[in-house]
N, C-alpha and C positions, 0 to 999 in steps of 0.2 A: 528229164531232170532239169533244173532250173538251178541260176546262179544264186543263192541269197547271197550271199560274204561281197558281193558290191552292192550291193540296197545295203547294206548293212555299212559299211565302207565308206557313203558317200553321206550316209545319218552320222555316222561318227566325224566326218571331215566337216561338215555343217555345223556340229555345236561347239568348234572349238571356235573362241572368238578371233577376229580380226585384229591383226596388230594394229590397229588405229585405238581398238577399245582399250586392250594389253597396256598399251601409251597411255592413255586417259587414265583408266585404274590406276597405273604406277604412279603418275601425277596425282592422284587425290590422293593416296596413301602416303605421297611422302611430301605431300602438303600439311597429308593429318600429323605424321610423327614428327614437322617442324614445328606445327603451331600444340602438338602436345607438349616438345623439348622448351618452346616458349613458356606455355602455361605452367609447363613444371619450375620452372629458374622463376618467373615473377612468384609466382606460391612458395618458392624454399627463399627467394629473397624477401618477401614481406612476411614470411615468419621469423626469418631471422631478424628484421627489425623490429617486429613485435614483441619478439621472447628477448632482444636485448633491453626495448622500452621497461618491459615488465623485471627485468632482469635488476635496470639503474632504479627501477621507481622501491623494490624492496631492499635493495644494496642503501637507497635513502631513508629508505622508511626503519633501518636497520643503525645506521646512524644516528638520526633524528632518536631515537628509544637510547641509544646510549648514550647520548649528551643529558636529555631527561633524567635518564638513571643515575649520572656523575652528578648532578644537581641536586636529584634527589638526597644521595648520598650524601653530600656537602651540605645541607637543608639539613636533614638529620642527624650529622655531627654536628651543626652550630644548638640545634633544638637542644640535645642529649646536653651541650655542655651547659648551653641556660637555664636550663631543665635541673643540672646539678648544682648549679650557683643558686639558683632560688631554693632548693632543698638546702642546702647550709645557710644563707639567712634567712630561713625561714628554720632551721634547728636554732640558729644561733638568737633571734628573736626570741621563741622560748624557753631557751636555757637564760633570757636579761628576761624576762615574764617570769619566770618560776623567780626568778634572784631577787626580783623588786616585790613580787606577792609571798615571799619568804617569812612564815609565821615567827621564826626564830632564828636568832642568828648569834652569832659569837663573833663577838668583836675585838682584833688584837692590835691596841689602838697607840701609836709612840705620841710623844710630848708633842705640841700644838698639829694633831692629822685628827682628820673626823671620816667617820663612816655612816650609811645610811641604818635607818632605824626598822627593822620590818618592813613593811609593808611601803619603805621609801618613800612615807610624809615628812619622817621627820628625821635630824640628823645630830648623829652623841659627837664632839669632841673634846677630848684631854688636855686641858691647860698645862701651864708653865708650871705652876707652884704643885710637888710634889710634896705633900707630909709626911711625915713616920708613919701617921695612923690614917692620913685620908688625902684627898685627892681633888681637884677641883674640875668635876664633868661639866661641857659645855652641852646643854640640851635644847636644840633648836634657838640658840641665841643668850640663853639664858644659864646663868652660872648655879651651879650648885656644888656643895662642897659634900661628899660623901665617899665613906668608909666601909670598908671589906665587904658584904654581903647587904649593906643598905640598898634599899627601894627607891627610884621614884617615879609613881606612878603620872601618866600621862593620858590627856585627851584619846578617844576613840578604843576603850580597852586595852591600852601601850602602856608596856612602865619597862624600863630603863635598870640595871641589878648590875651592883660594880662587883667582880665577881675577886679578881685580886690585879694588887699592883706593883711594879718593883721599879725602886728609889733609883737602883744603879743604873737601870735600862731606862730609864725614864718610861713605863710602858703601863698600859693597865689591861686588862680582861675584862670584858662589859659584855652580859648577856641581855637583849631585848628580846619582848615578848610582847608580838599584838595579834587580838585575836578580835572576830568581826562583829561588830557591834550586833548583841542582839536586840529587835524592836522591841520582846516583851519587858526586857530591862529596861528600858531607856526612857528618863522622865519624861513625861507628858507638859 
């Protein structure tokens, strides 16, 4: 019979390594897990500068959008209110356009005051001298003396109708009426 369990014995005592090697591995492994504890802290510190860079640059960009927006804001109330001032004179323009191209008007006119004539060419005022029975209309300059429901007709299809007048108030009521010249009427 024969020994194997020391051939066996002295194979197993041969592949364990030498503590010189033991040493050397232990050295490169805790060489690797300092230069990985390195590469990990520069990696978790330049992301943290990076995610802070990126962090200030939309905190700015977040900013920068609401100062815009305040401006905007303020741009569009100053807009909104010029916006409503040019709608009121621009009503109020047409409501002095509809008053001066006014076909008709009624005129309630006291002792020496004039008001415009239709269509604002021409102008009625009310003299001093009040009569019983008439009244002395001032029509574009020119005096005429007329009574309750008399005419007087004027340039461009205009005439002038004193409509009534009273002594005590010194006042009269003057309806004018002008209407647009037609071509087919109009001498040649």
């Amino acid at each position: 019979m024969t020994d194997t369990t020391a051939s066996n014995r002295s194979a197993t005592l041969r592949s364990r390594p030498s503590p010189a090697t033991l040493k050397a591995a232990g050295r490169c492994i805790g060489i690797t897990v300092v230069l990985l504890a390195i590469g990990f802290m520069i990696g978790y510190t330049l992301g943290w500068h990076w995610q802070d860079g990126l962090l200030q640059q939309v905190v700015k960009q977040r900013n920068t959008a609401q100062t815009d927006n305040k401006n905007l804001t303020n741009t569009n109330a100053t807009l909104t209110s010029q916006n409503k001032s040019l709608t009121d004179q621009l009503t109020a323009a047409q409501g002095r356009l509809a008053e001066f191209l006014q076909p008709t008007r009624k005129l309630e006119l006291k002792s020496n005051s004039a008001g415009p004539i239709s269509i604002g060419a021409f102008t009625v005022g009310l003299g001093n001298a009040l009569g019983s029975s008439s009244v002395y209309i001032n029509i574009n300059g020119k005096q005429q003396d007329m009574a309750p429901g008399s005419v007087a007709n004027l340039t461009f299809n205009c005439r002038v109708e004193l409509g009534s007048f009273d002594v005590l108030t010194s006042s009269a009521v003057i309806h004018t009426i002008c209407s647009p010249l037609n071509p087919s009427t109009a001498n040649p």
